[in-house]
C-alpha positions as CSV (number, residue, x, y, z in Angstrom):
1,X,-15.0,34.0,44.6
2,X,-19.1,34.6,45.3
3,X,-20.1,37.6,46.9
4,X,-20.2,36.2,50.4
5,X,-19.1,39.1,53.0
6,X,-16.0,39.1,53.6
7,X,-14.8,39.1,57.4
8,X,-14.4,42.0,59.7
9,X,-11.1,43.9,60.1
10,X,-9.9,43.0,56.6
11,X,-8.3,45.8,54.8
12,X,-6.7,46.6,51.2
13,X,-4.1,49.6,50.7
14,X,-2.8,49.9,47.0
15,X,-1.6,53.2,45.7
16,X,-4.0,55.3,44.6
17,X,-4.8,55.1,40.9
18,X,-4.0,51.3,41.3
19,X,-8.1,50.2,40.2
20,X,-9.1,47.7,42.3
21,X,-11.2,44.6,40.5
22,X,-14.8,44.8,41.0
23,X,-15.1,42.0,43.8
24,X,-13.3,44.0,45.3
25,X,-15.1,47.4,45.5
26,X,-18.5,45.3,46.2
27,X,-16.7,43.5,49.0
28,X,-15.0,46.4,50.8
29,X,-17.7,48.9,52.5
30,X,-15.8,51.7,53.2
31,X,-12.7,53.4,52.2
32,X,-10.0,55.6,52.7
33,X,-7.8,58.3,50.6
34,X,-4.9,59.6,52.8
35,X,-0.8,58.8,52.3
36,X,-1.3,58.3,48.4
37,X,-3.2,55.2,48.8
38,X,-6.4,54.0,48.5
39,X,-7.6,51.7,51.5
40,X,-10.4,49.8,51.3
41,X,-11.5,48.4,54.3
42,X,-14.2,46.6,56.3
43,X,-13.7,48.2,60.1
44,X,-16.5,49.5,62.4
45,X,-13.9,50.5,64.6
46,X,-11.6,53.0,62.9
47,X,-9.5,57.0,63.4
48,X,-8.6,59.5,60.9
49,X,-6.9,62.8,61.4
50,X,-6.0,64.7,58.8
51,X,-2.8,66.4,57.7
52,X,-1.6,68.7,60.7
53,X,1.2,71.7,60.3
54,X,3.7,69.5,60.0
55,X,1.7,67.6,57.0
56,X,1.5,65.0,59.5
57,X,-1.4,62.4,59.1
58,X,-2.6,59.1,60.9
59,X,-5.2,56.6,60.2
60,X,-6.0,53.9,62.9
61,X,-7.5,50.9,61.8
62,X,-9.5,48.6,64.6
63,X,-10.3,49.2,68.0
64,X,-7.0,50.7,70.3
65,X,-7.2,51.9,74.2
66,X,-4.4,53.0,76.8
67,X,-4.9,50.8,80.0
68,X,-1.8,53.0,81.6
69,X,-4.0,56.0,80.9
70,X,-7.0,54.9,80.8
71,X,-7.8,56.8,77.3
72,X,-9.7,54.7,74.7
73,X,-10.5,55.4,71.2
74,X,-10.1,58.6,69.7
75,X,-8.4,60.1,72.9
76,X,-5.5,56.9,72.9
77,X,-5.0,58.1,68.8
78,X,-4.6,62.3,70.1
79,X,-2.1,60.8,72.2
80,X,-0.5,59.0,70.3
81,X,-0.6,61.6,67.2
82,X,0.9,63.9,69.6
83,X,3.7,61.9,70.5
84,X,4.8,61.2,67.1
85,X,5.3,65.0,66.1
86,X,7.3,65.5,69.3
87,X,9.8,62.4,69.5
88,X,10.0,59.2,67.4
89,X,11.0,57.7,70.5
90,X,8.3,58.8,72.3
91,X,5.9,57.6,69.6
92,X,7.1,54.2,70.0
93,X,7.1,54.3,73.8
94,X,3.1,55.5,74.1
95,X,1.9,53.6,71.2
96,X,3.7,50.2,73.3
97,X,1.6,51.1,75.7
98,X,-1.6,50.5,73.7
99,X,-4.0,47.4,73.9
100,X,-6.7,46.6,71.0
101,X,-6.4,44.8,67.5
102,X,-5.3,47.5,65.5
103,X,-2.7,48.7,62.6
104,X,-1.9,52.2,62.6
105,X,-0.7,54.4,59.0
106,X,1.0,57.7,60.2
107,X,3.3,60.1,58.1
108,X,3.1,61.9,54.3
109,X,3.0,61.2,50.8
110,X,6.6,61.4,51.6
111,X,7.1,59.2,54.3
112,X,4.9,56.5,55.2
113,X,5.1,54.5,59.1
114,X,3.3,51.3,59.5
115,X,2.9,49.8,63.0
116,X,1.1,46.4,63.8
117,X,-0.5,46.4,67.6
118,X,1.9,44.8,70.1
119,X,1.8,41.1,68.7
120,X,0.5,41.6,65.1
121,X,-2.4,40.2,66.3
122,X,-4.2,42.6,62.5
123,X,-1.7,41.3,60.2
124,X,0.5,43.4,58.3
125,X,1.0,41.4,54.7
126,X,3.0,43.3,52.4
127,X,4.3,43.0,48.9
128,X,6.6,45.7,46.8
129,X,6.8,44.7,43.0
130,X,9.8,47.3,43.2
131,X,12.7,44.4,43.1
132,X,10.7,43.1,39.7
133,X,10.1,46.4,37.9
134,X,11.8,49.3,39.5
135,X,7.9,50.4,40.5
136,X,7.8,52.6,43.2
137,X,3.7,50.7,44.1
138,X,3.4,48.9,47.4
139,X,0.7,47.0,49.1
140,X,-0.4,46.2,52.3
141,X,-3.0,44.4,53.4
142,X,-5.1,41.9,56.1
143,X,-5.0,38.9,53.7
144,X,-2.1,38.0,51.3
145,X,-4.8,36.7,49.4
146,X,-5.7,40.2,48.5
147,X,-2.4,41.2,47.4
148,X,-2.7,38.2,45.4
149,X,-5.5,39.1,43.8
150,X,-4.5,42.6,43.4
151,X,-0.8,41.8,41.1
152,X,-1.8,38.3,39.9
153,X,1.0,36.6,42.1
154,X,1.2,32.9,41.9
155,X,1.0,31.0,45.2
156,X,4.4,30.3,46.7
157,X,5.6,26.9,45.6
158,X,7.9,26.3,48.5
159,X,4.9,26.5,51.1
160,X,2.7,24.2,49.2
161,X,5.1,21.9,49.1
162,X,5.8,22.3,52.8
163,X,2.2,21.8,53.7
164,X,1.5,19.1,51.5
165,X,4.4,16.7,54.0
166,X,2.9,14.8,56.8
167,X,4.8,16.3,59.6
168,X,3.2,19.7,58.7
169,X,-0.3,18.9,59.7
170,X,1.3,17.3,62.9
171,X,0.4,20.5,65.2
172,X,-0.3,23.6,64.4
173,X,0.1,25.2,60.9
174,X,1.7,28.3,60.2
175,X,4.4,29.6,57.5
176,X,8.0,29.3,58.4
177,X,9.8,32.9,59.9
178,X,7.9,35.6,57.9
179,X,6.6,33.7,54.8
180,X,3.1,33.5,53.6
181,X,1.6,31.3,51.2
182,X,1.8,33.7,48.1
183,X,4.8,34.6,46.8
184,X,6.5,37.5,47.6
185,X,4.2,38.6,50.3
186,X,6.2,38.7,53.9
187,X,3.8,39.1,57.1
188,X,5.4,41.9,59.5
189,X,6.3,40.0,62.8
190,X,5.7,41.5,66.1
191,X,8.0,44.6,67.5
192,X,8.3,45.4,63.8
193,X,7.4,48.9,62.0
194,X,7.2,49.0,57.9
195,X,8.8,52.4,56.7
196,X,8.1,53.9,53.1
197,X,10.6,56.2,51.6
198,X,11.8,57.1,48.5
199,X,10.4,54.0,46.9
200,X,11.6,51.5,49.3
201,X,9.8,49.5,51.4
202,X,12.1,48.4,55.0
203,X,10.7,46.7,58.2
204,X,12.7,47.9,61.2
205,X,12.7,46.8,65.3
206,X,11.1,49.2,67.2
207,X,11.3,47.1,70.2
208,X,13.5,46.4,72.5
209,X,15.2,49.6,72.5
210,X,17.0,49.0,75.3
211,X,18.8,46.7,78.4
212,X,16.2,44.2,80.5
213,X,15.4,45.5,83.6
214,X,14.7,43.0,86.1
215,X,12.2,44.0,88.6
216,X,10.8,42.9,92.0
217,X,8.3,40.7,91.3
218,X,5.7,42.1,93.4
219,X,5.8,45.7,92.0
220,X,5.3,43.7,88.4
221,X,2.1,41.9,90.0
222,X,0.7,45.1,91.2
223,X,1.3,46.8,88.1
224,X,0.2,44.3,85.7
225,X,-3.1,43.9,87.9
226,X,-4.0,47.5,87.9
227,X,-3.5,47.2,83.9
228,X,-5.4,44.8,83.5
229,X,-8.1,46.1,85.8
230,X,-7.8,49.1,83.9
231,X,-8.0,47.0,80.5
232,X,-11.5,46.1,81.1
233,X,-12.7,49.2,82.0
234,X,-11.9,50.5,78.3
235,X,-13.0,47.8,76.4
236,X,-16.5,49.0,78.1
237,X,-16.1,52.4,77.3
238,X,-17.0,50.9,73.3
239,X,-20.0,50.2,74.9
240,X,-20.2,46.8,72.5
241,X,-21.7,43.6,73.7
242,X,-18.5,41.7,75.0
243,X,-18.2,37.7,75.7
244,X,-15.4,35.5,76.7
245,X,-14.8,32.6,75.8
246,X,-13.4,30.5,78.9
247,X,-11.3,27.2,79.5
248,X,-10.3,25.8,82.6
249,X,-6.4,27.2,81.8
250,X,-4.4,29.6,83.8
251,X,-4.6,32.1,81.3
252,X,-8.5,32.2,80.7
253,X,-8.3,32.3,84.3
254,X,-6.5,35.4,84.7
255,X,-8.7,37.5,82.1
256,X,-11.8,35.7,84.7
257,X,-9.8,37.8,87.2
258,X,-9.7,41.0,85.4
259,X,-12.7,41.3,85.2
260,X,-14.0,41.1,88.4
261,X,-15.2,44.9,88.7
262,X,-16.8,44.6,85.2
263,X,-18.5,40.7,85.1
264,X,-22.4,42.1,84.6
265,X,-20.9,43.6,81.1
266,X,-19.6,39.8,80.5
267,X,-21.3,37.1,78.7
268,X,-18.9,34.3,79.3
269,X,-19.2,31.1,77.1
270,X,-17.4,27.3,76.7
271,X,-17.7,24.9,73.6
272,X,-19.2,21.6,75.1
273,X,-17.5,18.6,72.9
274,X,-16.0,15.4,73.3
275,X,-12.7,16.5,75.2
276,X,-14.4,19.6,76.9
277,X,-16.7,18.1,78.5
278,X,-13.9,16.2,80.4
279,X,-11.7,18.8,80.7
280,X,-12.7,22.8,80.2
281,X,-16.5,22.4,80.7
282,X,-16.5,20.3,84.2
283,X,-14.2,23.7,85.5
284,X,-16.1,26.8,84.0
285,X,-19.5,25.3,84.9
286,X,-18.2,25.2,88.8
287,X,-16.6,28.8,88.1
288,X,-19.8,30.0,87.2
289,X,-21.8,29.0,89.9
290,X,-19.3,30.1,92.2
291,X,-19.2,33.3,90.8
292,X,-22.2,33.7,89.1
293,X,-20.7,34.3,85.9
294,X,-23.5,34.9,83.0
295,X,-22.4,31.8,81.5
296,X,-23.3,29.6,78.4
297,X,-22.4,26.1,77.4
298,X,-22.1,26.0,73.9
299,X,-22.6,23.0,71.4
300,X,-21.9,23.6,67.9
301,X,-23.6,22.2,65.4
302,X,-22.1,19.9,63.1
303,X,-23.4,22.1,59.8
304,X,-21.5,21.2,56.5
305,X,-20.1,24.9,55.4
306,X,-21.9,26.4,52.5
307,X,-20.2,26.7,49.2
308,X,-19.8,30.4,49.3
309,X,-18.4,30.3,52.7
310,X,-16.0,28.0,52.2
311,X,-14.8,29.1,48.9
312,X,-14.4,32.7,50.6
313,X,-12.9,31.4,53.7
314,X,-10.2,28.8,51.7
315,X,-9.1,31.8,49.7
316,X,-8.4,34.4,52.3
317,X,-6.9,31.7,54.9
318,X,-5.3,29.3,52.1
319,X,-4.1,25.8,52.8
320,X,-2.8,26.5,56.6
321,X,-6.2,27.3,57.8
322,X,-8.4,25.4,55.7
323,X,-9.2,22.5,57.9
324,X,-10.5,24.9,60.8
325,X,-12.9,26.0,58.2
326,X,-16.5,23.6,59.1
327,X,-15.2,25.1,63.3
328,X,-15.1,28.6,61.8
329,X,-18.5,28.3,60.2
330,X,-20.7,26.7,62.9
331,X,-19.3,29.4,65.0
332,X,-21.1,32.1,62.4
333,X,-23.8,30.1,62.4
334,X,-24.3,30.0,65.9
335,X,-23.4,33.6,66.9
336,X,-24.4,35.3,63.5
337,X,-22.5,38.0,62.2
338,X,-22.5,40.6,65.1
339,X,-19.7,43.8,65.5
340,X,-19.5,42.5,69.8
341,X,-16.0,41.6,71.4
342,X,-14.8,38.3,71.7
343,X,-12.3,38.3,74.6
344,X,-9.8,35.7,73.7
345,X,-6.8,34.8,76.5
346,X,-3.8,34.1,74.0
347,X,-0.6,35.6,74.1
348,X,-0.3,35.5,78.7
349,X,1.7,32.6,77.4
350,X,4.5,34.7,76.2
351,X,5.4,35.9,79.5
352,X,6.3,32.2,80.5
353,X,9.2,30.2,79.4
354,X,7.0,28.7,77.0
355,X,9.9,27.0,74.8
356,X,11.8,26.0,77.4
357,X,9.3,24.6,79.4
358,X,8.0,22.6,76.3
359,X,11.1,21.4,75.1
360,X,12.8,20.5,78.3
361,X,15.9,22.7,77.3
362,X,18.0,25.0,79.2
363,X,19.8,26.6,77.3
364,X,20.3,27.1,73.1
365,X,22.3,29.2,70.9
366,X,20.8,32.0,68.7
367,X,20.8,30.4,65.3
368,X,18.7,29.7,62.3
369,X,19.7,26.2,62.4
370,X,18.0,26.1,66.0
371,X,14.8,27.8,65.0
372,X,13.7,25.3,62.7
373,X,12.6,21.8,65.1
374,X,11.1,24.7,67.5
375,X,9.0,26.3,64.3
376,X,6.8,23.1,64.2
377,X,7.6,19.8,63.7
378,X,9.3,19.3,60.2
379,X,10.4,16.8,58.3
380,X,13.7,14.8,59.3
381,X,15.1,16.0,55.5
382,X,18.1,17.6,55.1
383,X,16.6,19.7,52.0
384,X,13.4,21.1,54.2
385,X,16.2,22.0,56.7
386,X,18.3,24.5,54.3
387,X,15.2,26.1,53.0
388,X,13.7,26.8,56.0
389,X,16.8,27.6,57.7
390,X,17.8,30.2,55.0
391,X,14.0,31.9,55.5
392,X,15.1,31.9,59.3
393,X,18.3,33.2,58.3
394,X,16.7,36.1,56.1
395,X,13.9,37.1,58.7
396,X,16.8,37.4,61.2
397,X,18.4,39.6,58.9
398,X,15.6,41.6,57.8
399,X,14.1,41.8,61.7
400,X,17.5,42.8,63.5
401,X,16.5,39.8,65.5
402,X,19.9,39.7,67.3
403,X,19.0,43.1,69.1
404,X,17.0,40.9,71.0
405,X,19.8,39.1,72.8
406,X,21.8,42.2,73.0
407,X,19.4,43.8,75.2
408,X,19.0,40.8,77.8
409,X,15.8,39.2,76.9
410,X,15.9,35.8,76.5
411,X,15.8,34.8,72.8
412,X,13.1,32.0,72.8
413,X,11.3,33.9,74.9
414,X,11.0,36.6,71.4
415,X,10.7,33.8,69.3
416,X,7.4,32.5,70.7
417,X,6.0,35.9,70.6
418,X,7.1,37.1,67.2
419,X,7.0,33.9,65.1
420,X,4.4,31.3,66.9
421,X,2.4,34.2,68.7
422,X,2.7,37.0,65.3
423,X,2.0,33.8,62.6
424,X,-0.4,31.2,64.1
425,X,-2.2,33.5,66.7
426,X,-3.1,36.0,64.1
427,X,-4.7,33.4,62.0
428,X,-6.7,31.9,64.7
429,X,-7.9,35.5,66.0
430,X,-8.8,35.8,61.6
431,X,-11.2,32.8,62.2
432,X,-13.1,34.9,65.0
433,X,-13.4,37.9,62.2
434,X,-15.8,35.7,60.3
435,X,-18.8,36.6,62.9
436,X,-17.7,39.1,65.9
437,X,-14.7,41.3,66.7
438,X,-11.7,39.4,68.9
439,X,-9.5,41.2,71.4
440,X,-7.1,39.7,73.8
441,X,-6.4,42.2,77.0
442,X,-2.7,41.1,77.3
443,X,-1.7,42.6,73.9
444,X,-0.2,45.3,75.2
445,X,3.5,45.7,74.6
446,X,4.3,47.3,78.0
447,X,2.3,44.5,79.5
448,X,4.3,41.8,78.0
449,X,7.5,43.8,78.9
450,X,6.4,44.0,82.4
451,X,6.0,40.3,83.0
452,X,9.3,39.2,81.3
453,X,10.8,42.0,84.0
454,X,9.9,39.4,86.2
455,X,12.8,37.0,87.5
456,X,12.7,33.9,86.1
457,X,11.9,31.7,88.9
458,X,8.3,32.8,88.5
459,X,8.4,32.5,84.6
460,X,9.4,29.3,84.7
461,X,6.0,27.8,85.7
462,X,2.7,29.2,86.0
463,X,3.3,31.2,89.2
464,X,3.6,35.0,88.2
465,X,0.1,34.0,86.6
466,X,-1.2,32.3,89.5
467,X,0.4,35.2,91.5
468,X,-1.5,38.1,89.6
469,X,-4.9,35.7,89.8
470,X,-4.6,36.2,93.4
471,X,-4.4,39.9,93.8
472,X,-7.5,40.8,91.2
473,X,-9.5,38.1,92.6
474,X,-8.3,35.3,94.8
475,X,-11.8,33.7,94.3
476,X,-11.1,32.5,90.7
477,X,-8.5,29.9,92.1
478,X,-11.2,28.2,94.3
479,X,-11.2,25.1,91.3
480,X,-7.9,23.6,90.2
481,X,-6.4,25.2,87.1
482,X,-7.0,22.5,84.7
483,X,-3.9,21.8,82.5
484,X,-4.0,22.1,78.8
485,X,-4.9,18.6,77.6
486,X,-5.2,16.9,80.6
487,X,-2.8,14.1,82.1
488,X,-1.7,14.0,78.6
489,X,0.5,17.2,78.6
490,X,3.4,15.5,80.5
491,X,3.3,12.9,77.4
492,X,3.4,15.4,74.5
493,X,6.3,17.2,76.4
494,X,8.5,14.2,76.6
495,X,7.6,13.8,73.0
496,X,8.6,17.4,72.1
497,X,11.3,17.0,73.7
498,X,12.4,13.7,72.2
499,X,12.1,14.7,69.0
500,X,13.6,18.4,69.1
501,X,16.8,15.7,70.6
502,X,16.5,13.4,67.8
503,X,16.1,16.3,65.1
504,X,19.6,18.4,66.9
505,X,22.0,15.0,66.5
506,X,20.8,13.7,63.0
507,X,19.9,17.4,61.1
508,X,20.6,20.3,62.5
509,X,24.3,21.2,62.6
């Protein structure tokens, strides 16, 4: 690899005394001693507090705020510091109700605690040589690639096999369950903590801890507004240039909404192209005069990627990303390489019955078997079947995924968020790295948890969106919501559908 900078919020943790290569120490700008392990990292946004008392110690890496409390930064990590020297469970419950794109380190030498924000939106990759060579060394890191790098691990041959199939690069790519494309490096799902002690290395739910509570659904409306509300008002506390990227969707449209007390600190922006300019582009233009949104319409050039970028970019997002790579790097070339926020509006979808509603099923039973069709389209082989079943079948295991069910949540309602939302989203949130600093206001546990409280008659559709639109700013519903692509969605559902059909009688048991 050339020397090209490597993206924001990329980090390396290795024991300390592990040497890191020399790439590495001219590619990582700042660094970190604390738990026994060096972390090298590339974060303008970051918390350390050392050892208290107790021996108690925390490192937060990436921006983090409270919307509850309205505490951002440094104050959200006291709080949260605080918390964890009182009550585990405590811990848990304040740091679920943090926003941001964050991973946070807390503990001793002794006892390490590693906690993703609320949809893993900063990866968590991690690797433990342990089950090779009874060493007690662990890694952790942004990229697998840099765990890779780090214990000369070969690529996993299972997922290049995978993505070399033609119904892979139907859709969107991601590994299966918790895989990644180097092997032996698992990526920590969503709700998900990564525990050190005594030389082992265990991922364990920290969420749900207990029963559904269904709620009237217009205390959930006002609460989630006032969050949201709130949400904006500390991502200007950072006092960083901030723009939005807008569709014509519903949930663009409810981050529009949010910020309605805030929109002078906004630079709101939409990527003119073929289909936009039928679809998203004809909406946020009217939205903008209507509003008068600070607005941009954006055309991309079509720039071949240089050879340093795309050899850096190829081997830190491997095969699964590679074809966004020419996108990736017209967007650096346009924006530059600039520490702002980029408010993306991702993960509002989990609150909807998003499987359900794209599959055209009611109900289906908790298996591994019925996880695989609704992973991504795979291959009608009876072989891909068993091996990615068994992965499901070991991430289950490994994530107490059952707990789920047991406290009332509906399961493909966890499934979206932890595999499609804690896989695929974190990778497209890694392209945005490349030039600026994403965020996405609705990942926030306590958020998300609020709007599955909902009853389901409003999940169903887009109505608790539309609902909450309404009370922060009913003007941003004065244009139709424009479906995600087009007239066509109703087509590509019926297909979705067809297939997960065809896939249950002839494969799945």
């Amino acid at each position: 690899m050339t020397a090209e900078r490597i993206p924001f919020n990329s980090y390396l943790a290795l024991p300390e005394g592990k040497e890191f290569s020399v790439k590495f120490k001219e590619r990582f700008p700042f660094s970190v001693n604390a738990f026994g392990l060096n972390i090298q990292h590339n974060f303008s946004d970051k918390y350390y507090m050392a050892p208290d008392k107790a021996g108690v110690e925390i490192l937060v890496l990436g921006h983090i705020y409270d919307p509850f409390s309205g505490r951002s930064g440094e104050d959200a990590v006291l709080e949260i510091v605080e918390m964890y020297s009182e009550s585990k469970e405590r811990f848990y419950d304040i740091l679920a109700k943090c926003s941001g794109r964050f991973v946070v380190f807390v503990g001793g030498k002794k006892m390490l605690e590693i906690l993703p924000d609320a949809c893993a939106s900063l990866p968590v990759n991690y690797f433990s040589p342990a089950v090779v060579n009874d060493s007690n060394e662990f890694a952790v890191s942004s990229h697998a690639y840099f765990i890779r790098e780090a214990f000369s691990l070969p690529l996993c041959s299972n997922v290049r096999s995978l993505s070399s199939t033609r119904f892979y690069h139907l859709g969107i790519r991601h590994c299966p369950a918790d895989m990644t494309e180097v092997e032996g490096v698992k990526v920590l799902t969503p709700n998900l903590s990564l525990t050190y002690r005594a030389g082992e290395l265990r991922a364990q739910r920290i969420f749900p801890r207990s029963n559904r509570l269904e709620r009237d659904v217009n205390e959930v409306i006002n609460e989630v507004s006032r969050v949201l509300l709130s949400s904006v008002d500390c991502l200007a506390w950072f006092r960083k240039p901030i723009f939005c990227a807008l569709s014509g969707g519903v949930d663009s449209r409810m981050t529009l909404a949010a910020t309605v007390g805030q929109r002078d600190n906004f630079q709101f922006f939409t990527f003119a192209g073929e289909g936009n300019a039928r679809r998203d582009l004809l909406c946020t233009k009217k939205l903008s005069q209507l509003l008068s949104l600070r607005f941009e319409e954006i055309q991309l050039s079509n720039v071949h990627p240089s050879e340093e970028f795309s050899v850096l970019y190829h081997g830190l997002q491997g095969e699964t990303r590679a074809p966004n790579v020419k996108d990736t790097f017209a967007r650096q070339q346009y924006f530059g390489v600039n520490d702002n926020f980029e408010v993306r509006s991702s993960i509002s979808e989990v609150s909807r019955s998003f499987v359900r509603r794209k599959f055209h099923t009611a109900e289906m039973a908790l298996t591994a078997d019925a996880m695989v069709p609704i992973y991504k389209r795979v291959p009608f082989s009876r072989k891909w079947h068993e091996l990615i079943r068994q992965e499901f079948a070991t991430w289950m295991e490994r994530s107490s995924f059952r707990d789920v069910e047991k406290y009332g949540y509906d399961w493909l309602d966890f499934y979206y968020w932890e595999i499609r939302v804690g896989t695929w989203q974190a990778l497209v949130l890694q392209d945005a790295d490349y030039y600026t600093n994403p965020t996405v206001l609705f990942n926030n546990r306590k958020l998300i948890e609020l709007m599955l409280s909902a009853p389901e008659k409003y999940r169903k559709d887009d109505t608790l969106q539309v609902m909450i639109m309404s009370t922060l700013d009913g003007d941003v519903l004065k244009t139709p919501i424009v479906k995600n692509f087009g007239k066509k969605a109703w087509f590509r559902e019926i297909l979705e559908s067809s297939y997960l059909k065809a896939y249950q009688a002839l494969i799945a048991r």
